[in-house]
C-alpha positions as CSV (number, residue, x, y, z in Angstrom):
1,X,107.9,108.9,94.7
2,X,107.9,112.0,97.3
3,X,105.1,112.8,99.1
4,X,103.7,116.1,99.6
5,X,105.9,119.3,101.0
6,X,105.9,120.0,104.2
7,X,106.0,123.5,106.1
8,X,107.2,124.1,109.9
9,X,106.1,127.4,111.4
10,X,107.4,128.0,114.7
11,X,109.5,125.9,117.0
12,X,109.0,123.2,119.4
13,X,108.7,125.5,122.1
14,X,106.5,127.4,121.1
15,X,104.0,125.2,120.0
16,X,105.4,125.5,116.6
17,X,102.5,123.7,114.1
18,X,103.8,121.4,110.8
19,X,101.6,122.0,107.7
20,X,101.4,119.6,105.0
21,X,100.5,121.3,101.5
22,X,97.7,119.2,100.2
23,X,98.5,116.6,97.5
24,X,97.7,113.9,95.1
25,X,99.3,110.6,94.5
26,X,100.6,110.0,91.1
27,X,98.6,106.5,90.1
28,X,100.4,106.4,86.8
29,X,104.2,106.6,88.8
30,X,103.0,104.5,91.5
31,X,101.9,102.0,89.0
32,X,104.9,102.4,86.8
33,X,107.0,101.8,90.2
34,X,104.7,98.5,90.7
35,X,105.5,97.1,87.8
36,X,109.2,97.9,87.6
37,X,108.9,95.9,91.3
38,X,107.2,92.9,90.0
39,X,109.1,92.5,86.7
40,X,112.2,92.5,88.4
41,X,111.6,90.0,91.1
42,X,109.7,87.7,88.4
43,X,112.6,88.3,86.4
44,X,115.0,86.6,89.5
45,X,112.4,84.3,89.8
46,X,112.7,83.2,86.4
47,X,116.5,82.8,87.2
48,X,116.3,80.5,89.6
49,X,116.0,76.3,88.8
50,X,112.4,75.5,90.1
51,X,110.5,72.1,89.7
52,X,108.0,71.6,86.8
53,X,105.0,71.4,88.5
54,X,106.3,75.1,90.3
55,X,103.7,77.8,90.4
56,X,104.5,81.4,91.0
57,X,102.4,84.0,92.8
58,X,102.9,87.5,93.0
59,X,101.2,89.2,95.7
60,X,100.8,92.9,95.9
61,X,99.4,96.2,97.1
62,X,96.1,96.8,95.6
63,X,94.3,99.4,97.6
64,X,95.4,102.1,96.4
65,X,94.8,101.4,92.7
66,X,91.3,102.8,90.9
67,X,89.8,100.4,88.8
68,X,91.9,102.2,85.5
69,X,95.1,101.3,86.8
70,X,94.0,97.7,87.8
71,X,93.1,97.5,84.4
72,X,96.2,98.4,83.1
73,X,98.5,95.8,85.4
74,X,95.6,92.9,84.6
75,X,97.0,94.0,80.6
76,X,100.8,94.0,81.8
77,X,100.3,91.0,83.8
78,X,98.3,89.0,80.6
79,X,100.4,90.0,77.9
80,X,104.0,90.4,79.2
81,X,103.9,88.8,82.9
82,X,101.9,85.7,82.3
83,X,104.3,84.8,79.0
84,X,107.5,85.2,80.4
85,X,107.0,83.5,84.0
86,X,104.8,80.7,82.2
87,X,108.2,79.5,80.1
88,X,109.0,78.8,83.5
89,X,106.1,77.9,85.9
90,X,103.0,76.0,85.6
91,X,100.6,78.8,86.3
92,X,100.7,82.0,87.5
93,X,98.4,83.7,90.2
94,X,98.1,87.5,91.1
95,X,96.7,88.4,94.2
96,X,95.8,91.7,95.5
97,X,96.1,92.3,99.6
98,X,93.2,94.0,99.3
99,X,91.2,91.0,98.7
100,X,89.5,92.5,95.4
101,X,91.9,91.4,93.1
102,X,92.8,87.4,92.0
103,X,94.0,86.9,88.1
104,X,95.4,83.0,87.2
105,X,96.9,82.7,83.7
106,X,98.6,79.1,82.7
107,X,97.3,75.7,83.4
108,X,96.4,75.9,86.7
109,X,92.5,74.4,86.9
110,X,92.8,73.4,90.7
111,X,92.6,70.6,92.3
112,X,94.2,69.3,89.1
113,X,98.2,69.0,88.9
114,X,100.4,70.7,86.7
């Protein structure tokens, strides 16, 4: 994803000023790029000989996602994520750094084992 372009006018010297043309973020990229992300490191994960009683958390970047987008990932996560990594693991928890997001599909009804 490329940010915004940017416009020098002037040099150094001179007190030349850098202008940035204003801009929008793609949500539907960024979130395409998200999930690309987390589907291929679930998919090492999955990979990978783990215990039975192993439980996988992913743990991304949240604030920057409007409440559609969430949406859409909490639908990726249930109906694609969630099936694939619990063939493997015992649960599965999604966390948001933001604090504003915490999804748990599986058998994972703490304090209770897997």
């Amino acid at each position: 994803m490329s940010g915004p372009p940017a416009e020098r006018v002037g040099t150094k010297a001179s007190g030349g000023r850098v202008s940035i043309a204003p801009g929008t973020v793609d949500h539907q990229e960024y979130l395409d790029d998200l999930i690309a992300t987390i589907g291929a490191r679930t998919a090492d994960k999955l990979s990978k000989p783990y215990p039975a009683d192993t439980i996988l958390a992913v743990v991304f970047d949240d604030s920057s996602l409007n409440p559609e987008d969430l949406l859409q990932l909490q639908l990726y996560f249930h109906d694609i994520l969630s099936k694939q990594a619990l063939s493997k693991f015992c649960g599965v928890f999604i966390l948001g750094v933001s604090g504003r997001t915490f999804w748990e599909f599986g058998e994972t009804d703490f304090p209770r084992s897997c």
